[in-house]
PyMOL Python script that loads the backbone (N, CA, C, O; Angstrom):
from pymol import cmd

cmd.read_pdbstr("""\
ATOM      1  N   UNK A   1     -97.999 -24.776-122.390  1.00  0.00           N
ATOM      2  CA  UNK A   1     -98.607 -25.414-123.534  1.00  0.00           C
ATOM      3  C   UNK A   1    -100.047 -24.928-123.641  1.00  0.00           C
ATOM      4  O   UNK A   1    -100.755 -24.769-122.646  1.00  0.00           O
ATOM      5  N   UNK A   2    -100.318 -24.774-124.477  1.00  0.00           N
ATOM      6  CA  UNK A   2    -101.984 -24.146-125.047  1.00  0.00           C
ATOM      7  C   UNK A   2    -102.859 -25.751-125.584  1.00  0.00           C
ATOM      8  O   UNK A   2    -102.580 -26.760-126.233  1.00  0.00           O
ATOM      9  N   UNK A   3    -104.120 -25.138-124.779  1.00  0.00           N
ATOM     10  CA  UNK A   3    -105.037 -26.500-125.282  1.00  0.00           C
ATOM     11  C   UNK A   3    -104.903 -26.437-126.732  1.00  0.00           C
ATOM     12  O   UNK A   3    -104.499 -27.532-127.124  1.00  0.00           O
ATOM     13  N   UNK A   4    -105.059 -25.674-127.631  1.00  0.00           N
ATOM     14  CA  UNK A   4    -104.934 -26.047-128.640  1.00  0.00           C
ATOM     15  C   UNK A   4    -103.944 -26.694-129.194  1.00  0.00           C
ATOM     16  O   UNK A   4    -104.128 -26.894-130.394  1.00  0.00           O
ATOM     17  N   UNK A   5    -103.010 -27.075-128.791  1.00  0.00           N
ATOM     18  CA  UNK A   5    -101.887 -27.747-129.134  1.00  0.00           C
ATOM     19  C   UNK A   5    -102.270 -29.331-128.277  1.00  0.00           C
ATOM     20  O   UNK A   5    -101.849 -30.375-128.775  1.00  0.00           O
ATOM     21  N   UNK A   6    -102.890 -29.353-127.295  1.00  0.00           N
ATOM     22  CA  UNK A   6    -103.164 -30.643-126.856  1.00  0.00           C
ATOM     23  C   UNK A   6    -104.372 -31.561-127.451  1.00  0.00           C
ATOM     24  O   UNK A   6    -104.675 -32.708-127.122  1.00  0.00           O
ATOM     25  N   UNK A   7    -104.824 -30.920-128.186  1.00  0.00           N
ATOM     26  CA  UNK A   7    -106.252 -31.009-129.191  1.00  0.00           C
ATOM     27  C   UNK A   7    -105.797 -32.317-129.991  1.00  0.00           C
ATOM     28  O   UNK A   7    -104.624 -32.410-130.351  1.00  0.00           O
ATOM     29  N   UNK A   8    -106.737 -33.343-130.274  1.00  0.00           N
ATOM     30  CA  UNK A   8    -106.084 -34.681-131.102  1.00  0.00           C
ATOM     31  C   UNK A   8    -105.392 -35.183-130.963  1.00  0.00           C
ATOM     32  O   UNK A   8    -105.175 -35.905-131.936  1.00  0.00           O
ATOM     33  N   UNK A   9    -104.440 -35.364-129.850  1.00  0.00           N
ATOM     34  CA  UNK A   9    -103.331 -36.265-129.745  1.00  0.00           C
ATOM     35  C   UNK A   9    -104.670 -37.513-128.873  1.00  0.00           C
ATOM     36  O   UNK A   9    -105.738 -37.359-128.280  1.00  0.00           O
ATOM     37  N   UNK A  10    -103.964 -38.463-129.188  1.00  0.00           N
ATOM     38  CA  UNK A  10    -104.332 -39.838-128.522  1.00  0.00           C
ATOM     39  C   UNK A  10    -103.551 -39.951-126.911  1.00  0.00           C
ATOM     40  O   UNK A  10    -102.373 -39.789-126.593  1.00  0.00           O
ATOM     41  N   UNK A  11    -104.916 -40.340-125.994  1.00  0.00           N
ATOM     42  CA  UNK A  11    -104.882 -40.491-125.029  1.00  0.00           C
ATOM     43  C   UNK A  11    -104.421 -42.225-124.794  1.00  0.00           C
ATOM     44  O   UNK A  11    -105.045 -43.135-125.341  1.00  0.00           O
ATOM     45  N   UNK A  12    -103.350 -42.428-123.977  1.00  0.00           N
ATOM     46  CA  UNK A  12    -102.751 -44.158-123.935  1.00  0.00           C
ATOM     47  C   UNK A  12    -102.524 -44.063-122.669  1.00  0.00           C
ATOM     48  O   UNK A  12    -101.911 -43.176-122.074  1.00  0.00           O
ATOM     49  N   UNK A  13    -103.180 -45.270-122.142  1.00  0.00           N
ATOM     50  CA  UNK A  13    -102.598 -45.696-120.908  1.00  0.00           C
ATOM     51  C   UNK A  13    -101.493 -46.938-120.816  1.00  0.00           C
ATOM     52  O   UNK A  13    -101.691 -48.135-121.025  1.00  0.00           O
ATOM     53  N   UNK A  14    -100.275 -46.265-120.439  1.00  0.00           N
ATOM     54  CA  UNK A  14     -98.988 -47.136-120.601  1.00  0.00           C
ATOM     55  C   UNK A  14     -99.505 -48.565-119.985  1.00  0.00           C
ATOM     56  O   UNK A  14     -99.260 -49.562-120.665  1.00  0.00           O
ATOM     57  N   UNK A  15    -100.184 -48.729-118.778  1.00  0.00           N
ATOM     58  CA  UNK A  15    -100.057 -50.166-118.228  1.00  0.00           C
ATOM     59  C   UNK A  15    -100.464 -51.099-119.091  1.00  0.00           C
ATOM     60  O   UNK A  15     -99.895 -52.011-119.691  1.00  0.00           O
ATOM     61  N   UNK A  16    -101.837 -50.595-119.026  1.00  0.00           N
ATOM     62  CA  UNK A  16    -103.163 -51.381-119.911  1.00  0.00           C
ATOM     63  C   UNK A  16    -102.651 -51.540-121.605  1.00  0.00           C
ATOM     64  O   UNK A  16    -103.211 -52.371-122.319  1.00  0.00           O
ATOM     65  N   UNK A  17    -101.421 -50.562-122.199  1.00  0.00           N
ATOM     66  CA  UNK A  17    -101.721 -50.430-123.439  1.00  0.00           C
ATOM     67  C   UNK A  17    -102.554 -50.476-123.720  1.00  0.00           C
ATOM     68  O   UNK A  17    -102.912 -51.457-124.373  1.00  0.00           O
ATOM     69  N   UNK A  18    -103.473 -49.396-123.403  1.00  0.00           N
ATOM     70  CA  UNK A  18    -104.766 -49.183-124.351  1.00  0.00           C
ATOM     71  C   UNK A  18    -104.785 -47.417-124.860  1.00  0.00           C
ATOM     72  O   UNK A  18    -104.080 -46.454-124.559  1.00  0.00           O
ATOM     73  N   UNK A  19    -105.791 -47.581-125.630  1.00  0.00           N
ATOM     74  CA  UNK A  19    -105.769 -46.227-126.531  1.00  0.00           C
ATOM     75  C   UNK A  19    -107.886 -45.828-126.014  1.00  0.00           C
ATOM     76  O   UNK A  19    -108.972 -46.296-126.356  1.00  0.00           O
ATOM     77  N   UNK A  20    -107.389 -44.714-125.046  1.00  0.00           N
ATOM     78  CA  UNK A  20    -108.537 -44.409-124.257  1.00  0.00           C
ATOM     79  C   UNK A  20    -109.316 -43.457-124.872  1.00  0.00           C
ATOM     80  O   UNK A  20    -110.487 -43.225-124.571  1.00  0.00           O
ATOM     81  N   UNK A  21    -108.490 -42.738-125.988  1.00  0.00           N
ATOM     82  CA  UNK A  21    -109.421 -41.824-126.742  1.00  0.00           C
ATOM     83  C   UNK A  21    -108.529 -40.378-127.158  1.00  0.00           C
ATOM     84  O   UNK A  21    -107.327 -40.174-126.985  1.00  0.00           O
ATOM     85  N   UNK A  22    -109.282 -39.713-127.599  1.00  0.00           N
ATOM     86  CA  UNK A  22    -108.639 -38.196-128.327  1.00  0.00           C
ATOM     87  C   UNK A  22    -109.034 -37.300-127.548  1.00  0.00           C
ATOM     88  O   UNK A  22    -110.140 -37.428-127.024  1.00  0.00           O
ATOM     89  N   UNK A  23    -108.280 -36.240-127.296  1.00  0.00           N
ATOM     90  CA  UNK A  23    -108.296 -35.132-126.899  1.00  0.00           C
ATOM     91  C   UNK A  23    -109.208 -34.385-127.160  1.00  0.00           C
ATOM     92  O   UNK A  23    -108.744 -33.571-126.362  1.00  0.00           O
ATOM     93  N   UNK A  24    -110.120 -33.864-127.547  1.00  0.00           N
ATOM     94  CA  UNK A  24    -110.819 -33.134-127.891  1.00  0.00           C
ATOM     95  C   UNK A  24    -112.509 -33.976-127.961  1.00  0.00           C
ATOM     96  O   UNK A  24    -113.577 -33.466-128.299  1.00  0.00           O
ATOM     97  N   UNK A  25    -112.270 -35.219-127.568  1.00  0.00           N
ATOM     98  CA  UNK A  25    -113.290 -36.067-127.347  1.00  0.00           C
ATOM     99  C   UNK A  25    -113.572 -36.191-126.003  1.00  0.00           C
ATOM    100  O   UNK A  25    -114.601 -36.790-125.691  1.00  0.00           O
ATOM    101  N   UNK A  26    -112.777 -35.688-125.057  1.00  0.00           N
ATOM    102  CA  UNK A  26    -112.744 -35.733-123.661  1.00  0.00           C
ATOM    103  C   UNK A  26    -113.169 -34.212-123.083  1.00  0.00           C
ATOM    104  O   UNK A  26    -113.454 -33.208-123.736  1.00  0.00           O
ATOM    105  N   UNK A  27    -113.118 -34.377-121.810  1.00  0.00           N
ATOM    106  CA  UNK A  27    -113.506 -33.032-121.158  1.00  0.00           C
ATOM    107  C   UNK A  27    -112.779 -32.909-120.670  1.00  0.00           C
ATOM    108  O   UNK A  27    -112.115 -33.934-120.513  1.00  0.00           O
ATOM    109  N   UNK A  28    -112.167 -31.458-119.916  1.00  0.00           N
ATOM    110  CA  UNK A  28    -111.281 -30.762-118.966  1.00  0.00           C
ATOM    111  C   UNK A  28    -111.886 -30.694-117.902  1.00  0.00           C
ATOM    112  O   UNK A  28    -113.028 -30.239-117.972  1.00  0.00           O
ATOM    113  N   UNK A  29    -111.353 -31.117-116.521  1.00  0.00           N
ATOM    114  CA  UNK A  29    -112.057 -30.299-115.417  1.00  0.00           C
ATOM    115  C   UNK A  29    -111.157 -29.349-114.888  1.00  0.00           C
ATOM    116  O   UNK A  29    -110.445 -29.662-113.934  1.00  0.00           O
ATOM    117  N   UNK A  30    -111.110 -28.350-115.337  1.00  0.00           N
ATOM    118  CA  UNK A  30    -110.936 -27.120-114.599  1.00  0.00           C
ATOM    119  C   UNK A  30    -110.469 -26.170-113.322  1.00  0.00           C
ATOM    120  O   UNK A  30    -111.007 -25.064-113.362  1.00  0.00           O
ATOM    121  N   UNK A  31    -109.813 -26.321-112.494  1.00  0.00           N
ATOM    122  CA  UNK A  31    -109.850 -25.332-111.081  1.00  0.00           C
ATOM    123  C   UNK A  31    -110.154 -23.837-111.595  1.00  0.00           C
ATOM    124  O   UNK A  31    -109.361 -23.057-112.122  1.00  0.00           O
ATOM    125  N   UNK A  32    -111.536 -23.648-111.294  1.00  0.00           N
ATOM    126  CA  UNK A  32    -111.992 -22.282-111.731  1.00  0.00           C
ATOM    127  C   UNK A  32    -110.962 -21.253-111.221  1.00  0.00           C
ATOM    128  O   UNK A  32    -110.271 -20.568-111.975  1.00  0.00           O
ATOM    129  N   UNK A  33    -110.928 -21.211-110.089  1.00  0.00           N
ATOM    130  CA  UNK A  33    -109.828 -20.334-109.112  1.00  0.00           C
ATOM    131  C   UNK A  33    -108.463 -19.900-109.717  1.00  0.00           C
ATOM    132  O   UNK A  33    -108.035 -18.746-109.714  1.00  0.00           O
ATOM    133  N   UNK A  34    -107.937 -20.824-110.156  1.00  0.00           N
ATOM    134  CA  UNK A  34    -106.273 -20.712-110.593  1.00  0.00           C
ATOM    135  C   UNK A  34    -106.729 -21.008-112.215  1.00  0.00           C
ATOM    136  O   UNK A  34    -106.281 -20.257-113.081  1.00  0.00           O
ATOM    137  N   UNK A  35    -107.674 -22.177-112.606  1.00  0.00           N
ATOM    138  CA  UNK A  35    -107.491 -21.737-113.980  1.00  0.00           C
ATOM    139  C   UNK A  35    -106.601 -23.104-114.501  1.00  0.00           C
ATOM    140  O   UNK A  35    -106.462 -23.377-115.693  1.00  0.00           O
ATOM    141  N   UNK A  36    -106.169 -23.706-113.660  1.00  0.00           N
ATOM    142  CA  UNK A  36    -105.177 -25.110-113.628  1.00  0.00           C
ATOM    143  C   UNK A  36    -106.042 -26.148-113.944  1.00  0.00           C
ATOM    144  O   UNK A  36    -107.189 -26.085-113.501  1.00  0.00           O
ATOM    145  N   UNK A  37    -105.619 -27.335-114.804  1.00  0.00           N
ATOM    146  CA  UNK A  37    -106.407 -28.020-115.216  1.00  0.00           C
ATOM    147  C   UNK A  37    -106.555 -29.528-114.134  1.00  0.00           C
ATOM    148  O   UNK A  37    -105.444 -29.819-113.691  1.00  0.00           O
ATOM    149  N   UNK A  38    -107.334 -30.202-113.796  1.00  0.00           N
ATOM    150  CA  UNK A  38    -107.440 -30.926-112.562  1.00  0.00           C
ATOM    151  C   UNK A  38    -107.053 -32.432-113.068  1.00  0.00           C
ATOM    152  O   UNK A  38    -106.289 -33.278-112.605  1.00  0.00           O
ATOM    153  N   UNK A  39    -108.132 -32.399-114.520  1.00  0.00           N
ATOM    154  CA  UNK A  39    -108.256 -33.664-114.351  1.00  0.00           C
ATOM    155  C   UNK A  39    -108.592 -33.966-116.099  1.00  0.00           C
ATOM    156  O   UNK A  39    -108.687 -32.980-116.830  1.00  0.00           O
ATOM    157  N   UNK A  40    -108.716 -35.013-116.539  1.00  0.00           N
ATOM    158  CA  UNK A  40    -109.196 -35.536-118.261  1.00  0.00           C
ATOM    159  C   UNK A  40    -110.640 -36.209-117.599  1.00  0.00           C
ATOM    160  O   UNK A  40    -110.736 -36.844-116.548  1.00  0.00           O
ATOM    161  N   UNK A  41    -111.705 -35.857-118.556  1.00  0.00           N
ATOM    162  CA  UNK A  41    -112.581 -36.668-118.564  1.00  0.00           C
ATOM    163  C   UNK A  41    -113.138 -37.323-119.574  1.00  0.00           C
ATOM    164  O   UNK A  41    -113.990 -36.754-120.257  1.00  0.00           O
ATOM    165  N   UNK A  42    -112.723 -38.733-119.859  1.00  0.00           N
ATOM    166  CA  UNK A  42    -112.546 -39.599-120.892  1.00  0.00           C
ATOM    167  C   UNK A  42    -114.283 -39.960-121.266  1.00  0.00           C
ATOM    168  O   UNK A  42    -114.940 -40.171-120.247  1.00  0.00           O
ATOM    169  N   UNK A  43    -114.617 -39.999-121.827  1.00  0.00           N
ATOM    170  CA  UNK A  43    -116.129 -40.961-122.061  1.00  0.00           C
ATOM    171  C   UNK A  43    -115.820 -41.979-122.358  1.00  0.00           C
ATOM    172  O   UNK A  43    -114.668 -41.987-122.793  1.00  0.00           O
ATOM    173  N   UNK A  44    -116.507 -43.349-122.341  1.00  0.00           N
ATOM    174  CA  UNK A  44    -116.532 -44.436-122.500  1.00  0.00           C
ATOM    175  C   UNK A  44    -116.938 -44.652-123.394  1.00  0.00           C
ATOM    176  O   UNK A  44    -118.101 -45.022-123.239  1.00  0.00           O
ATOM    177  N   UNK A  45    -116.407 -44.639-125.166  1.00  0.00           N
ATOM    178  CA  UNK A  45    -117.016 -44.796-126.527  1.00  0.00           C
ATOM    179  C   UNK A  45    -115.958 -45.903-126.937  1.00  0.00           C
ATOM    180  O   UNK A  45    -114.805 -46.031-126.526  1.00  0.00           O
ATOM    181  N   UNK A  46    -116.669 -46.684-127.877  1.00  0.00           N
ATOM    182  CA  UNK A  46    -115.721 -47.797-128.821  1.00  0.00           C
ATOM    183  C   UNK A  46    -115.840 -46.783-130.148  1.00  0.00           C
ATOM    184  O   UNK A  46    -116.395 -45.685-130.205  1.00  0.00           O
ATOM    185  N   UNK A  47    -115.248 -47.397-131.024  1.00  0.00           N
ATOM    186  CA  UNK A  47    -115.343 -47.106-132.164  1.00  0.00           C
ATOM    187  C   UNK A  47    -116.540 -46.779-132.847  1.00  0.00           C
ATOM    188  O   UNK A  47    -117.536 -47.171-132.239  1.00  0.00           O
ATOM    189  N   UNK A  48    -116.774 -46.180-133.929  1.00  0.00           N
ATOM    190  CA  UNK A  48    -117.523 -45.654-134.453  1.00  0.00           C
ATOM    191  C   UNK A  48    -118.538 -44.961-133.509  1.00  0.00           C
ATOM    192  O   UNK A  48    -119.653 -44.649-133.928  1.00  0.00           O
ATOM    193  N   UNK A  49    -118.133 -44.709-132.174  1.00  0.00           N
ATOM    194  CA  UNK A  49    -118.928 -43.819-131.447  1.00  0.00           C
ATOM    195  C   UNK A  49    -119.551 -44.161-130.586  1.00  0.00           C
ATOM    196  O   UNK A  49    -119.990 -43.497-129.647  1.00  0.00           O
ATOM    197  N   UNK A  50    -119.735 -46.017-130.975  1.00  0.00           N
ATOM    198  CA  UNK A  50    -120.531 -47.087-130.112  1.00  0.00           C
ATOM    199  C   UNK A  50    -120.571 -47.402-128.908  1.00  0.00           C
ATOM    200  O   UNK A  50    -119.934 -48.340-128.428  1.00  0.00           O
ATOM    201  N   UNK A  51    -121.600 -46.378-128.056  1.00  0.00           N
ATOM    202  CA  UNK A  51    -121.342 -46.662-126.759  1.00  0.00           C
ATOM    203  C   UNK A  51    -120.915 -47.886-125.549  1.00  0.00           C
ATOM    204  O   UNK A  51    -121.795 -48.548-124.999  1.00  0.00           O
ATOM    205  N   UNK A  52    -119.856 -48.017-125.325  1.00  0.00           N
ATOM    206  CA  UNK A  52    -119.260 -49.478-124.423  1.00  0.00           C
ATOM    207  C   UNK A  52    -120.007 -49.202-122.662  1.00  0.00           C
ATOM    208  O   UNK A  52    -120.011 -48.067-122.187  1.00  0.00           O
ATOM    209  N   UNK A  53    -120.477 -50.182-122.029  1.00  0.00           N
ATOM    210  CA  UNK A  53    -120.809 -50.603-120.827  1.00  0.00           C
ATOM    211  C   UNK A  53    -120.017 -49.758-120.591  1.00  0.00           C
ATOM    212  O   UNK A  53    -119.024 -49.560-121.290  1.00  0.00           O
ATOM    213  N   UNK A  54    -120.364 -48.993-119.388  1.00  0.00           N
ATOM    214  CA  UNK A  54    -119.801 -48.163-118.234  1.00  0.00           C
ATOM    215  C   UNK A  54    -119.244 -46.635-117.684  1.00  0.00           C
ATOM    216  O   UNK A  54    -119.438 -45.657-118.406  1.00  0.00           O
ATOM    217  N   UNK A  55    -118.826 -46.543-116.898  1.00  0.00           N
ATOM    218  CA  UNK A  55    -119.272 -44.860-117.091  1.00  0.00           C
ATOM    219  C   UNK A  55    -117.976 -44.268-117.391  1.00  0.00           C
ATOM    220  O   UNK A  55    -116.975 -44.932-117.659  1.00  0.00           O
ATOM    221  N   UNK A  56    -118.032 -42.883-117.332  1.00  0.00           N
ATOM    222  CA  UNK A  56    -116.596 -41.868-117.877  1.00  0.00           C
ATOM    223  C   UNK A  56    -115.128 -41.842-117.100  1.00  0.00           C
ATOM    224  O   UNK A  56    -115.229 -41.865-115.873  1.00  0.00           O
ATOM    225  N   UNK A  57    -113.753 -41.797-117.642  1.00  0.00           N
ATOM    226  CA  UNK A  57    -112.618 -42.168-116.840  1.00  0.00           C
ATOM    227  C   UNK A  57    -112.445 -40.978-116.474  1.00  0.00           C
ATOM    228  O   UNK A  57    -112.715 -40.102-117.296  1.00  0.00           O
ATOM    229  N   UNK A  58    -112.044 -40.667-115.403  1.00  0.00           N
ATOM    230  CA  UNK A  58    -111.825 -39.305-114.649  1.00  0.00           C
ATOM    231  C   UNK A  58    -110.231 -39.335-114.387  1.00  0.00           C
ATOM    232  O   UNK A  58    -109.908 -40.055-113.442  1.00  0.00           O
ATOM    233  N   UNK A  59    -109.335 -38.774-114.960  1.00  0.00           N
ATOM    234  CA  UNK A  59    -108.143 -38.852-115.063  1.00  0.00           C
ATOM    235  C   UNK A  59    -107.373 -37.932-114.014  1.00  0.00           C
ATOM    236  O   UNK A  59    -107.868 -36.855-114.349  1.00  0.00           O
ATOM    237  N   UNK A  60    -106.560 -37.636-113.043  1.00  0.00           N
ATOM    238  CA  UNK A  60    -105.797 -36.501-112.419  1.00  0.00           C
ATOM    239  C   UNK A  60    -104.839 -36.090-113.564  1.00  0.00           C
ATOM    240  O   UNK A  60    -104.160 -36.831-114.275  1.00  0.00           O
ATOM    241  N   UNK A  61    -104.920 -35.004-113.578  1.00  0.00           N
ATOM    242  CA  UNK A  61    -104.023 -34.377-114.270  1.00  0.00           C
ATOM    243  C   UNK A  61    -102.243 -34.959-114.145  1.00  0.00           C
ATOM    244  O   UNK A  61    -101.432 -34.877-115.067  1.00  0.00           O
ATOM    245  N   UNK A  62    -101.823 -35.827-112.054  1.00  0.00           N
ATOM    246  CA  UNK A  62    -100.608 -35.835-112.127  1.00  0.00           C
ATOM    247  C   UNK A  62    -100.685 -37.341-112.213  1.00  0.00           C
ATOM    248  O   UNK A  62     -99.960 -37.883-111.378  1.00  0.00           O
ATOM    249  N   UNK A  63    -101.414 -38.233-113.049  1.00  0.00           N
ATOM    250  CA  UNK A  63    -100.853 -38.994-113.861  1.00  0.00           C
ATOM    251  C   UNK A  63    -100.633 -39.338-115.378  1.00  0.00           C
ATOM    252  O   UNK A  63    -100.780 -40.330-116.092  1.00  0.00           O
ATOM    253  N   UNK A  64    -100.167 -37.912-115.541  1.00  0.00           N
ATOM    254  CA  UNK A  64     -99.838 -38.088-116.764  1.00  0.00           C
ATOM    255  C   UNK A  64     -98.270 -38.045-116.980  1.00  0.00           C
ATOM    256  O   UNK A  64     -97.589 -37.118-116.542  1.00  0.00           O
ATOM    257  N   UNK A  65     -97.864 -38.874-117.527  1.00  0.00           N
ATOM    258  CA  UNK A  65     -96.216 -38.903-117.436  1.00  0.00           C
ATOM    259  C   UNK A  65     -95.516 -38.111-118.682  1.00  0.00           C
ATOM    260  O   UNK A  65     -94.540 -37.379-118.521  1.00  0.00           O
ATOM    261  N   UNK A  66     -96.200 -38.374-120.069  1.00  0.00           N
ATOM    262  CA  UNK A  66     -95.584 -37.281-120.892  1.00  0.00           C
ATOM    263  C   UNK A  66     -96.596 -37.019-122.146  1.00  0.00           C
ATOM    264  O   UNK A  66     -97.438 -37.791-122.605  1.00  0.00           O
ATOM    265  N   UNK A  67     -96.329 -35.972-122.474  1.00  0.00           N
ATOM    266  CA  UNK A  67     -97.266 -35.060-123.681  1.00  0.00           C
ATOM    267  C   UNK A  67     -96.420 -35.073-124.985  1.00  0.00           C
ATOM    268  O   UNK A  67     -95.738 -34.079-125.233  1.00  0.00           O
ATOM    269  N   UNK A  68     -96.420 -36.454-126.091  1.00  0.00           N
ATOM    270  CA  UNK A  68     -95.412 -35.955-127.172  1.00  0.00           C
ATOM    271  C   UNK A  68     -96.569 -35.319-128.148  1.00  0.00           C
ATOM    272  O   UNK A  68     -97.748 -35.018-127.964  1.00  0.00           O
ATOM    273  N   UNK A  69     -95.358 -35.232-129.674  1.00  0.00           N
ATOM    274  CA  UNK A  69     -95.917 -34.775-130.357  1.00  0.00           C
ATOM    275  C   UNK A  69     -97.704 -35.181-131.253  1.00  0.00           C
ATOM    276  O   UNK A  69     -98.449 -34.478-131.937  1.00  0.00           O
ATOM    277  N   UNK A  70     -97.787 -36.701-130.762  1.00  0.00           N
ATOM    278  CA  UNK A  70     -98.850 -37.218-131.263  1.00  0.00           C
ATOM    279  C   UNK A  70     -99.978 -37.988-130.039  1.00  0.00           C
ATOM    280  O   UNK A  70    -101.179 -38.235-130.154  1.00  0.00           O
ATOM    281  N   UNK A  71     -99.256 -38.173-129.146  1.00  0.00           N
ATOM    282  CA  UNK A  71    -100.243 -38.813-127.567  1.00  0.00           C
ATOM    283  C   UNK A  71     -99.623 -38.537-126.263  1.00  0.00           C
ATOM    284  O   UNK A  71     -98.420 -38.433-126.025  1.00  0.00           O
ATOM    285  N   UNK A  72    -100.830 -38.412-125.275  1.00  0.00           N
ATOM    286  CA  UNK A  72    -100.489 -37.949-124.408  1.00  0.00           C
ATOM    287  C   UNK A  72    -100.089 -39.550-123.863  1.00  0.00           C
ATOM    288  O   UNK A  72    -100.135 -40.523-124.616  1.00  0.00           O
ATOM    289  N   UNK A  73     -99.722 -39.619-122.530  1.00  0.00           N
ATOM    290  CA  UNK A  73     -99.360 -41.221-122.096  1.00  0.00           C
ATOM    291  C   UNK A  73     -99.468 -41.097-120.437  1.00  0.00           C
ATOM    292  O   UNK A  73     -98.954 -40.303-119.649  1.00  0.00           O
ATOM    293  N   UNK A  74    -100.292 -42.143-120.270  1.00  0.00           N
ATOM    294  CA  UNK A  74    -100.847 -41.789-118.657  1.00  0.00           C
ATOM    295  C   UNK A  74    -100.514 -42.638-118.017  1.00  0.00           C
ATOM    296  O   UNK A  74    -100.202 -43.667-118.617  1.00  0.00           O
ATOM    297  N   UNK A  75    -100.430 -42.629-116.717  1.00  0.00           N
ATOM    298  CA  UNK A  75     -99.744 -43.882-115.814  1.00  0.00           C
ATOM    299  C   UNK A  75    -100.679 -43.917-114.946  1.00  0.00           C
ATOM    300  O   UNK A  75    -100.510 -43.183-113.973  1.00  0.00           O
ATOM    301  N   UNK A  76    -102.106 -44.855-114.998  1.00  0.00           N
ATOM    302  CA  UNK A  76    -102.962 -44.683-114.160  1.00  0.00           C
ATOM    303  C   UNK A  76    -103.200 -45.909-113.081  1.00  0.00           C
ATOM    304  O   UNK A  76    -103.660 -47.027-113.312  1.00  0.00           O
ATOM    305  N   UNK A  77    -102.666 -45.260-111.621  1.00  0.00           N
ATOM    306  CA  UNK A  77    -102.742 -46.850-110.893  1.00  0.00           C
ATOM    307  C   UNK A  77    -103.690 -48.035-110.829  1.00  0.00           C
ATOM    308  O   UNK A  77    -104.872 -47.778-111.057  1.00  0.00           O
ATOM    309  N   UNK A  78    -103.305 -49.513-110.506  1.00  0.00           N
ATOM    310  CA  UNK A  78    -104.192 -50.103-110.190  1.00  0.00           C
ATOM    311  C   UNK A  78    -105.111 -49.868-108.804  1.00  0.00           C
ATOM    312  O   UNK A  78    -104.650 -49.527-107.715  1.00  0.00           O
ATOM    313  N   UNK A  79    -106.349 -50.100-109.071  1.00  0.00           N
ATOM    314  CA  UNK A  79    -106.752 -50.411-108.148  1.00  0.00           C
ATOM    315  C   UNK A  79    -106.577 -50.488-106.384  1.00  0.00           C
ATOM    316  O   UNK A  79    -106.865 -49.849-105.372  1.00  0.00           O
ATOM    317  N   UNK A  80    -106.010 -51.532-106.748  1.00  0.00           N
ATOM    318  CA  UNK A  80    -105.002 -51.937-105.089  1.00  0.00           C
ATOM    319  C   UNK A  80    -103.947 -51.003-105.247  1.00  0.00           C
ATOM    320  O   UNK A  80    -103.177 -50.977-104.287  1.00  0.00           O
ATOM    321  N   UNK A  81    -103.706 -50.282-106.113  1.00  0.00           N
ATOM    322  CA  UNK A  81    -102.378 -49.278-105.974  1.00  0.00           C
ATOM    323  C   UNK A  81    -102.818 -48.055-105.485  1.00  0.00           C
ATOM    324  O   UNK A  81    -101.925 -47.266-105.175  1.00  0.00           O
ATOM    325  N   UNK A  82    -103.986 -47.693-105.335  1.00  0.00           N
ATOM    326  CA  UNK A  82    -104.251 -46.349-104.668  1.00  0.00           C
ATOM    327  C   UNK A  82    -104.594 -46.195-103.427  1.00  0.00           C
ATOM    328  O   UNK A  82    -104.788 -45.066-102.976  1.00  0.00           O
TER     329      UNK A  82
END
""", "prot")
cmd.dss("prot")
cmd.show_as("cartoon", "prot")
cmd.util.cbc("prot")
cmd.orient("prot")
């Protein structure tokens, strides 16, 4: 799959049902080496851009459970689950 095809889909975290943000609003972290992507890095914005209390979600790349045509969908543990 090509980032450009992952560009704008909505980022959801299945537990929380929440809607964490867009693709292209986030950052990639990278493995320079291989070129493999590590991780999502979400910023912490509300709507209209309005910065919300607290800092950026740092996502692993292997919780993401599936990539459809309109959102990606993440399965990110609790807390006590890691």
């Amino acid at each position: 799959m090509r980032l450009s095809e992952l560009s704008g889909k909505e980022i959801v975290d299945v537990k929380r049902a929440e809607r964490l943000g867009v693709l292209g609003q986030t950052d990639l972290e990278i493995n320079e080496k291989n070129g493999q992507i590590q991780s999502l890095v979400i910023p912490s914005v509300k709507w209209f851009g309005l910065k919300r209390q607290g800092e950026e979600i740092r996502v692993p790349w292997s919780h993401i459970k599936k990539i459809g045509n309109d959102m990606i969908i993440l399965d990110i543990p609790n807390d006590d689950e890691q």
